[in-house]
C-alpha positions as CSV (number, residue, x, y, z in Angstrom):
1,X,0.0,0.0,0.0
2,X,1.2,3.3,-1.1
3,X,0.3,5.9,1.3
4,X,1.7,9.5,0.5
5,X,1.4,13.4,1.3
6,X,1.7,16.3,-0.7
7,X,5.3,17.3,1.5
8,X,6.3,14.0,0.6
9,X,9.6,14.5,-1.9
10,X,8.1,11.1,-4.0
11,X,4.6,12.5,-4.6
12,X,5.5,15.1,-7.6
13,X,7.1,11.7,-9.3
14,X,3.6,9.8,-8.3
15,X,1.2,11.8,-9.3
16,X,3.2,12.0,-13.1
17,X,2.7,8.2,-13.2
18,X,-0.9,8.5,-12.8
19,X,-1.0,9.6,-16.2
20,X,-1.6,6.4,-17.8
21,X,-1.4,5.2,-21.4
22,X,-3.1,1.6,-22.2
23,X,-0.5,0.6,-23.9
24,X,0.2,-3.3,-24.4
25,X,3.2,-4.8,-22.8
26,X,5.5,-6.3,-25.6
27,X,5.3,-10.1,-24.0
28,X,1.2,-10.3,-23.7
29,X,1.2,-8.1,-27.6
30,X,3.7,-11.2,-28.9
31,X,1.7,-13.9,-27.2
32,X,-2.1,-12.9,-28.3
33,X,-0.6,-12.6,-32.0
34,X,0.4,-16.3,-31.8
35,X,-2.9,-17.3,-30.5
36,X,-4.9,-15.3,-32.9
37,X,-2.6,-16.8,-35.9
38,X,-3.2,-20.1,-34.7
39,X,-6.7,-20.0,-34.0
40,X,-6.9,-18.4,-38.0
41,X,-4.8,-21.4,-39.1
42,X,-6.2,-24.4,-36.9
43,X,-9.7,-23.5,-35.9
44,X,-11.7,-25.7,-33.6
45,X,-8.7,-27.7,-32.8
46,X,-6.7,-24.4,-31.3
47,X,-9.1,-23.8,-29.3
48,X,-9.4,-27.5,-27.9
49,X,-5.5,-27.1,-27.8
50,X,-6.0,-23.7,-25.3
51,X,-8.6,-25.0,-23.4
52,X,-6.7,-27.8,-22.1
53,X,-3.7,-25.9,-22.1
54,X,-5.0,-22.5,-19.7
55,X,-8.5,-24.0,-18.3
56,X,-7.4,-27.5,-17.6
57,X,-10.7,-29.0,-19.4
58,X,-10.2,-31.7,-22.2
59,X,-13.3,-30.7,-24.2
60,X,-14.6,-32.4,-27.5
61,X,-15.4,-30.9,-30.7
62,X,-19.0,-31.5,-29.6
63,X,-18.5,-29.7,-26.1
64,X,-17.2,-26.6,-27.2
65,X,-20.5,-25.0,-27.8
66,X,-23.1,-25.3,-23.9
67,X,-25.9,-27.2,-25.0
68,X,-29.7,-27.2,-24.6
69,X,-29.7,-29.3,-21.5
70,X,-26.9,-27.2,-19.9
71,X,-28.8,-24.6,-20.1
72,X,-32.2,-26.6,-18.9
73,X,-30.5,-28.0,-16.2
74,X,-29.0,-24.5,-14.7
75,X,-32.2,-23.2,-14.8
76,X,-33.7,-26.3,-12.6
77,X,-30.3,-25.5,-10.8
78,X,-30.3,-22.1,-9.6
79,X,-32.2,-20.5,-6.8
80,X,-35.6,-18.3,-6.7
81,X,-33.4,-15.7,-4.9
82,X,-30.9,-15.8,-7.9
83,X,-33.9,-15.4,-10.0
84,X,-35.2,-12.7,-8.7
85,X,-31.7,-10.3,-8.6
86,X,-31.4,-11.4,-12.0
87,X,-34.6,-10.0,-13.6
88,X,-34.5,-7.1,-10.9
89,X,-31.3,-5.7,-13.2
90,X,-32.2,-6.8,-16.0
91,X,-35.6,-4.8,-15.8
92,X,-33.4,-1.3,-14.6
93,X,-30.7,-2.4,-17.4
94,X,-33.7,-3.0,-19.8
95,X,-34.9,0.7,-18.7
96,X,-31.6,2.3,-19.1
97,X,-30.7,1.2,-22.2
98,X,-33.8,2.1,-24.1
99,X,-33.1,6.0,-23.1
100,X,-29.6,5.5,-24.4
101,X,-30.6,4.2,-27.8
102,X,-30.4,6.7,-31.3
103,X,-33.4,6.9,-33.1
104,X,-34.3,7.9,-36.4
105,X,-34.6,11.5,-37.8
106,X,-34.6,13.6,-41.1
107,X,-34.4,16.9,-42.2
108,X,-34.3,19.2,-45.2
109,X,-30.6,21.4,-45.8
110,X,-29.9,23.8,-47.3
111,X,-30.2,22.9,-50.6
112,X,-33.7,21.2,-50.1
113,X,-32.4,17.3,-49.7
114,X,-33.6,15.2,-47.2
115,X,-31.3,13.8,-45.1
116,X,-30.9,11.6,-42.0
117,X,-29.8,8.4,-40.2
118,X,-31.2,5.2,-39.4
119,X,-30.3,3.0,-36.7
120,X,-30.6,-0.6,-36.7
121,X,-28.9,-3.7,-33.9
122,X,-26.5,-5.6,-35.5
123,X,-27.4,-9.4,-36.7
124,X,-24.8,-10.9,-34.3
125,X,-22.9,-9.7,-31.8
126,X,-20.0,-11.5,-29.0
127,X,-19.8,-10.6,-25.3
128,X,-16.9,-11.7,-23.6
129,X,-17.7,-13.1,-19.9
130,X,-14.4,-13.4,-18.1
131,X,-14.6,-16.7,-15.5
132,X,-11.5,-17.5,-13.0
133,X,-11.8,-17.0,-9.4
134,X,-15.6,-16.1,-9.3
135,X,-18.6,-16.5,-12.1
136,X,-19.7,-12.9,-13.3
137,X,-23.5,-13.1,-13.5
138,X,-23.6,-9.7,-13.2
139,X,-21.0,-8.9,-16.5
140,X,-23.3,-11.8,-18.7
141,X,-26.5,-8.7,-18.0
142,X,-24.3,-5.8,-18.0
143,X,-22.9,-7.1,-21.6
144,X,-25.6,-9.3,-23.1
145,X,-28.7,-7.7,-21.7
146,X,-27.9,-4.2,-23.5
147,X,-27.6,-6.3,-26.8
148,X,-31.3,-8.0,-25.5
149,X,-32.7,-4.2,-25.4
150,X,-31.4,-3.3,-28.3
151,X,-33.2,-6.1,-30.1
152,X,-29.7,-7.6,-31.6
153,X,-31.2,-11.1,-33.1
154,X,-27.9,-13.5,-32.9
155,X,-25.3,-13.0,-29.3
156,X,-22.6,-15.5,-29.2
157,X,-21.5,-15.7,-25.7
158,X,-17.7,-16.5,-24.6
159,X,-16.5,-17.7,-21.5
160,X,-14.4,-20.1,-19.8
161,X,-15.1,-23.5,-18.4
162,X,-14.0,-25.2,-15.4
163,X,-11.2,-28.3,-15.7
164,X,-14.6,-30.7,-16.1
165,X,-16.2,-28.7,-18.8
166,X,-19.0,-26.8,-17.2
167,X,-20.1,-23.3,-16.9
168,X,-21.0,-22.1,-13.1
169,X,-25.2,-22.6,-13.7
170,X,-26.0,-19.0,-12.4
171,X,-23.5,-17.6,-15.3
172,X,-26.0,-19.6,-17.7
173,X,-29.1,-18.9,-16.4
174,X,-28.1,-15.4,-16.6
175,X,-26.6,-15.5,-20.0
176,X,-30.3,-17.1,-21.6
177,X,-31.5,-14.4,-19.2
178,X,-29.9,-12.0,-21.0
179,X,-30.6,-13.1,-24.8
180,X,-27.9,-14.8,-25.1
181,X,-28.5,-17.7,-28.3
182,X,-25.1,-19.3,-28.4
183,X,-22.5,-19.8,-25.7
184,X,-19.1,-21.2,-26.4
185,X,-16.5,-22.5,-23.3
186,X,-13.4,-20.8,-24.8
187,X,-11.7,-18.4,-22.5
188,X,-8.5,-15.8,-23.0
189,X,-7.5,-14.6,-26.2
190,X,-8.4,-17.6,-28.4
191,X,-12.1,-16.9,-26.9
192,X,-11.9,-13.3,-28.9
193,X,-10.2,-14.9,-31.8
194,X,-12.8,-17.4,-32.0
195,X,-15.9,-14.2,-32.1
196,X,-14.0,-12.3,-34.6
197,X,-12.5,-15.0,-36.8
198,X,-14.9,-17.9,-37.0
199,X,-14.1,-21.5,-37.4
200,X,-15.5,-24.4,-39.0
201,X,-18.0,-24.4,-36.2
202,X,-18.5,-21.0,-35.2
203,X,-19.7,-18.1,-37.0
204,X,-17.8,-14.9,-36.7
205,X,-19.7,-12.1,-35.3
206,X,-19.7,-8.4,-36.2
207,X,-18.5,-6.6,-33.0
208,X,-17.2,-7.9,-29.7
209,X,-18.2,-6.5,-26.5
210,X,-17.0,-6.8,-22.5
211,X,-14.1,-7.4,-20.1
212,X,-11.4,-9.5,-19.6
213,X,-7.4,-9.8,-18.7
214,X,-5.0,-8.3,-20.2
215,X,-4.6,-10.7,-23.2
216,X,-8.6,-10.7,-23.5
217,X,-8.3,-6.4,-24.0
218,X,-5.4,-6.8,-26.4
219,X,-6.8,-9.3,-28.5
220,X,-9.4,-7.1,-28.9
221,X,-7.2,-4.3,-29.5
222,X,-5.5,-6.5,-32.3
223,X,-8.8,-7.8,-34.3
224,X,-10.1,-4.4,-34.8
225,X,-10.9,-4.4,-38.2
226,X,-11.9,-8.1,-38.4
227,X,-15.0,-6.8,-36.0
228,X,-15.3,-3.6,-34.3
229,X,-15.3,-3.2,-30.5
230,X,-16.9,-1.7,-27.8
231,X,-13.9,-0.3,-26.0
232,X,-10.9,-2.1,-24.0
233,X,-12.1,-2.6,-20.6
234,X,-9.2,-4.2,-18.2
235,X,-8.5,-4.9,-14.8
236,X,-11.0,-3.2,-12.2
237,X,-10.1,0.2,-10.6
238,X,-11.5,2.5,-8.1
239,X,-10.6,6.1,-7.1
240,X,-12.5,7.6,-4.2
241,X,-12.4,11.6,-4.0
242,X,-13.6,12.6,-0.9
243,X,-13.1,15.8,1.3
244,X,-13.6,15.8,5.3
245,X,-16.9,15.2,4.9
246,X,-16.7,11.6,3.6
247,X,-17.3,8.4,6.0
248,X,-14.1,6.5,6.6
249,X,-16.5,2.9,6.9
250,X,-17.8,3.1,3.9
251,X,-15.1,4.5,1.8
252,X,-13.2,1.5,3.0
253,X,-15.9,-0.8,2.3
254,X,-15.8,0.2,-1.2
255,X,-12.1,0.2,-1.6
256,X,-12.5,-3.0,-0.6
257,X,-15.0,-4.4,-2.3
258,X,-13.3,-3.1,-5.9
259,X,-10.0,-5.3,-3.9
260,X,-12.3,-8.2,-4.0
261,X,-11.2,-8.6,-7.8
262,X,-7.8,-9.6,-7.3
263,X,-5.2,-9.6,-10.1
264,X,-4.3,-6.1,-11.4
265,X,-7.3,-4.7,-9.8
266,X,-5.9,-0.4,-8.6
267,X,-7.9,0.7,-5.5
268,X,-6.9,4.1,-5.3
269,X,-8.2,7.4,-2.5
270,X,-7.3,10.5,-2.1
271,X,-8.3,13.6,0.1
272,X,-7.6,16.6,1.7
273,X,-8.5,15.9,5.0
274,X,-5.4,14.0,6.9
275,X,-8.2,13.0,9.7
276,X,-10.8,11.3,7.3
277,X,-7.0,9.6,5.9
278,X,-6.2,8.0,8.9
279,X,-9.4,6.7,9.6
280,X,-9.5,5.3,6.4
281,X,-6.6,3.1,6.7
282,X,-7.6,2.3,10.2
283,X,-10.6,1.0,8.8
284,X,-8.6,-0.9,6.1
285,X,-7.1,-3.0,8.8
286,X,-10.5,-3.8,10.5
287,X,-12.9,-4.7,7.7
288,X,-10.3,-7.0,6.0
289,X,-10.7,-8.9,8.9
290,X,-14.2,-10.2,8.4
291,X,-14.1,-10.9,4.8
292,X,-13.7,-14.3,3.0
293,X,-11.6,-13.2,0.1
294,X,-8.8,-11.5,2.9
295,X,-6.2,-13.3,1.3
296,X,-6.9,-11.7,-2.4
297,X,-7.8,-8.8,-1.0
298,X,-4.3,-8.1,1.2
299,X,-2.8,-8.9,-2.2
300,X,-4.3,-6.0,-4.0
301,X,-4.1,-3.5,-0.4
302,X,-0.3,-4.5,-0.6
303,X,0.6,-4.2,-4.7
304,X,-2.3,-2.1,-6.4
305,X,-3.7,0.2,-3.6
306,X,-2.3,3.9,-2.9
307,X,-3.9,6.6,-0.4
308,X,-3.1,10.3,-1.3
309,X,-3.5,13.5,1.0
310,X,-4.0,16.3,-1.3
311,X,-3.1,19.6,-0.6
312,X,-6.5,20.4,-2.0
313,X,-9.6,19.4,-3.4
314,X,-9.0,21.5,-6.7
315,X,-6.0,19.0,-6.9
316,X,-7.7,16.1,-6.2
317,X,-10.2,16.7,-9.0
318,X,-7.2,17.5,-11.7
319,X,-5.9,14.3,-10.5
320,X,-9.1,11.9,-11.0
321,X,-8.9,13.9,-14.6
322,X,-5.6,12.6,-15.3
323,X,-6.0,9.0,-14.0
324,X,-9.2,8.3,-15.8
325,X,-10.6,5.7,-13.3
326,X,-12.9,2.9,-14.4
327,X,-15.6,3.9,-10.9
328,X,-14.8,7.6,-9.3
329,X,-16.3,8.2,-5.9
330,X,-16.9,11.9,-5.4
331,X,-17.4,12.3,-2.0
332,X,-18.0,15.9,-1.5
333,X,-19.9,18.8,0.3
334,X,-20.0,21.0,-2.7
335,X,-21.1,18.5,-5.6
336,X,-22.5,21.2,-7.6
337,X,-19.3,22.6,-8.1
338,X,-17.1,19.8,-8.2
339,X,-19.2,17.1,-10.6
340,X,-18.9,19.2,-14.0
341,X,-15.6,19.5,-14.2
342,X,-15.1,15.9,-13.9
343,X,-14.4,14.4,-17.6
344,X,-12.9,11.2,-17.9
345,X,-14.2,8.7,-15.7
346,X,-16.0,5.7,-16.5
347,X,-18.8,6.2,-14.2
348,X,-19.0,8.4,-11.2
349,X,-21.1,7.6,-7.7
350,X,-22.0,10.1,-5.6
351,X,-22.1,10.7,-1.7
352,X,-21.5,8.6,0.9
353,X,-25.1,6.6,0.1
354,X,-23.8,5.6,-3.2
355,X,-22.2,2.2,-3.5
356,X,-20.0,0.7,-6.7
357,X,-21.5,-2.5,-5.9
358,X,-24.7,-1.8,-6.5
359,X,-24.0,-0.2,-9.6
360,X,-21.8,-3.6,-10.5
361,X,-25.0,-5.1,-10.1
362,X,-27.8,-3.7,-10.0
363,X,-28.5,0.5,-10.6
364,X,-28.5,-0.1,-14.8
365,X,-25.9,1.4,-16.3
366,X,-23.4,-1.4,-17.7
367,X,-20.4,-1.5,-15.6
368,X,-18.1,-2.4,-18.5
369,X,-15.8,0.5,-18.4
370,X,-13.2,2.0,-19.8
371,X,-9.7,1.6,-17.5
372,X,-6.3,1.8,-17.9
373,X,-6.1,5.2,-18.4
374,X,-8.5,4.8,-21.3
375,X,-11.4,6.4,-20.2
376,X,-10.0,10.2,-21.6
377,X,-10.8,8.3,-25.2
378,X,-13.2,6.0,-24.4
379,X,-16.7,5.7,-22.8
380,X,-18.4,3.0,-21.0
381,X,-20.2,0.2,-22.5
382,X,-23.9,1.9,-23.9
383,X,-27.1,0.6,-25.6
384,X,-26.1,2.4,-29.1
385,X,-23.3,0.6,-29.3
386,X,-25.1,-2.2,-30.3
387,X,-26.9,-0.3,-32.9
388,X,-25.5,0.2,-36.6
389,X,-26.0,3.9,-38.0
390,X,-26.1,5.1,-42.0
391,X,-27.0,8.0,-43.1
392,X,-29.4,8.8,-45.7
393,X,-29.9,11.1,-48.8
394,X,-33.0,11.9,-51.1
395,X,-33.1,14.8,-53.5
396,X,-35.4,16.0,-56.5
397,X,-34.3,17.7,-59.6
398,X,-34.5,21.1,-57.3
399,X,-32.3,20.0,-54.9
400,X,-29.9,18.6,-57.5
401,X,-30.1,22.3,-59.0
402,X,-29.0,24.1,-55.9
403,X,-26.0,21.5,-55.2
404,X,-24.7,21.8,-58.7
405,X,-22.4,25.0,-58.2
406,X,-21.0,23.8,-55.0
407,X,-20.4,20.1,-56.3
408,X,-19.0,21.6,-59.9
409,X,-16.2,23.5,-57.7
410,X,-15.1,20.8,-55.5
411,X,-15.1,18.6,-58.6
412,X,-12.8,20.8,-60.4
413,X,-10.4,21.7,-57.1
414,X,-10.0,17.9,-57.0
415,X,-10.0,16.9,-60.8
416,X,-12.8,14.8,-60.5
417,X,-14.7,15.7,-63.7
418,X,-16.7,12.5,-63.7
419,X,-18.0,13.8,-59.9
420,X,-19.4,17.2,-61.7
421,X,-21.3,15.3,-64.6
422,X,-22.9,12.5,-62.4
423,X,-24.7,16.0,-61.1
424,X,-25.0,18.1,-63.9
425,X,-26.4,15.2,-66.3
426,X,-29.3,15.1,-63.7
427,X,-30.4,18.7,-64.9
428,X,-30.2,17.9,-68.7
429,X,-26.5,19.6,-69.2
């Protein structure tokens, strides 16, 4: 755990290192190429080959895809409770991303054409559902169930299996939940591959959507162009902002909640008050106590957590800027002032009565965001993101009349004669 002041002689050098670049390490960048070649090359028998080889499961041809009764017998499997949360955020996800989606419009310019857009889902979309140390229900609705609102016909799930083949039941009952009408058991990078690519058995898709590792966000980052992508969404991150009047219990609770991930998961808080900072870490060392996970969680408190006292709030705000976390936590007496001039996180809870988890699971906006350092390019996961856009054009022989000037003289800057006649022979000329 870092835990630094704004006297201490390292913080300058700290603070420059929180402006991040998602930039791909050379070793992951050199190992996702040789996957996604081989997937290309081999197909269905790479991805047997990977499967055994990171998951531990000896699958079949036959096994790759979950079957009907897999998914029959995790609905008999799964609780009424689990039920119930499920189609409680799916109904607010439902809700959310029906506000978020473009519609059509048209309009006349200047020269009397009509013109507009349409927007229409995509035939077939892939989420990515990252498996490991815990089964993410909540990332198969947060991914799958804005493609469901956004009526996309065909979503090819991805995610890994355990060493015997199966699929945690709640994971599938949410993914069917969700829309989901395929799901595959390949994991990693040759689970991305597969969505993009295709093999013999399964049918590319045409954009790829969700979280993962690192190899999962850079295969992404290297089949853009075979599909498109939402964004690159990595390792979980938290940044709580809070001035004096923030509670020390629950900023804790939070930090240690977003700890709860483990791996490369950043748990960061920073605040101008040195008394809120000290009860902070105090409560740090009592909640961790009383939580299952401890053991991950010390991990991420030890290598990816670091507790700032600001030497003002104005400073504190520049810094969330320049970090670009996945979750902010604005803990503040004067919101008003400080919330619009925050501009590149992922999502941002509010007061001290706003939790990340619920929004993880529950509140309705997806909680695929962008991390890294990624989120001053990209946005978080939306419902329009599932929806293709093209524009439209309609003119009469008026219209065609009043363009003919302007299109004659770009034609001739540019030497494209052939652009000026396909207008003028319109008119008779």
């Amino acid at each position: 755990m870092i835990l630094l002041s704004h006297r201490d002689p390292a913080y300058p050098a700290f603070i420059r290192r929180m402006n991040r670049r998602a930039l791909p390490e050379p070793g992951v960048r050199d190992l996702v190429s040789e996957i996604i070649a081989d997937v290309a090359t081999r197909g269905d028998q790479a991805l047997l080959a990977y499967t055994k080889r990171f998951d531990g499961a000896d699958l079949k041809l036959k096994e790759i895809f979950v079957s009907a009764a897999e998914f029959a017998a995790a609905e008999q499997a799964v609780s009424a409770a689990t039920k119930t949360a499920v189609a409680r955020s799916l109904k607010n996800i439902h809700a959310f991303a029906k506000r978020s989606l473009r519609r059509d419009w048209s309009a006349r310019n200047a020269e009397g054409a009509i013109v507009g857009e349409r927007f229409f889902p995509f035939e077939r979309v892939g989420v990515y559902v990252p498996g490991g140390k815990a089964p993410l229900v909540s990332t198969a609705l947060m991914t799958a169930g804005f493609a469901q609102a956004a009526g996309v016909p065909e979503i090819l799930a991805a995610t890994p299996c355990g060493v015997d083949g199966s699929v945690n039941p709640a994971l599938l009952y949410a993914l069917r939940a969700a829309g989901v009408t395929e799901a595959i058991k390949v994991g990693g990078a040759q689970g991305i591959a597969a969505m993009a690519i295709g093999t013999r058995t399964i049918r590319s898709v045409d954009r790829i959507f969700g979280p993962g590792n690192r190899f999962v966000v850079e295969a992404k980052r290297q089949l853009v162009g075979a599909v498109s992508i939402d964004l690159l969404p990595g390792p979980s991150e938290l940044l709580v902002l809070a001035d004096k009047t923030g509670n020390a219990a629950f900023i804790a609770a939070d930090m240690l909640a977003q700890a709860e991930h483990g791996g490369d998961s950043v748990v960061g808080f920073a605040t101008d008050s040195k008394v809120l900072l000290g009860k902070v870490v105090k409560e740090l060392e009592k909640q961790v106590l009383t939580l299952s996970r401890a053991k991950i969680i010390r991990e991420v408190l030890k290598r990816g957590t670091f507790l700032l006292h600001l030497k003002s709030f104005a400073e504190g705000v520049a810094i969330a800027n320049t970090f670009a976390p996945e979750h902010l936590s604005l803990i503040t007496a004067d919101e008003d002032r400080w919330l619009p001039l925050i501009r590149s996180a992922g999502a941002i809870y509010l007061g001290n009565h706003s939790p990340v988890a619920v929004g993880d699971f529950l509140a309705g906006p997806s909680h695929t965001l962008p991390t890294g350092g990624a989120g001053r390019s990209y946005s978080g996961l939306r419902a329009d993101q599932f929806q293709r856009r093209t524009s439209i054009v309609k003119m009469d022989q008026r219209a065609v009349a009043k363009s003919l000037a302007v299109v004659e003289e770009f034609a001739r800057i540019e030497g494209l004669d052939a652009h000026g006649h396909s207008t003028s022979i319109r008119l008779g000329r």
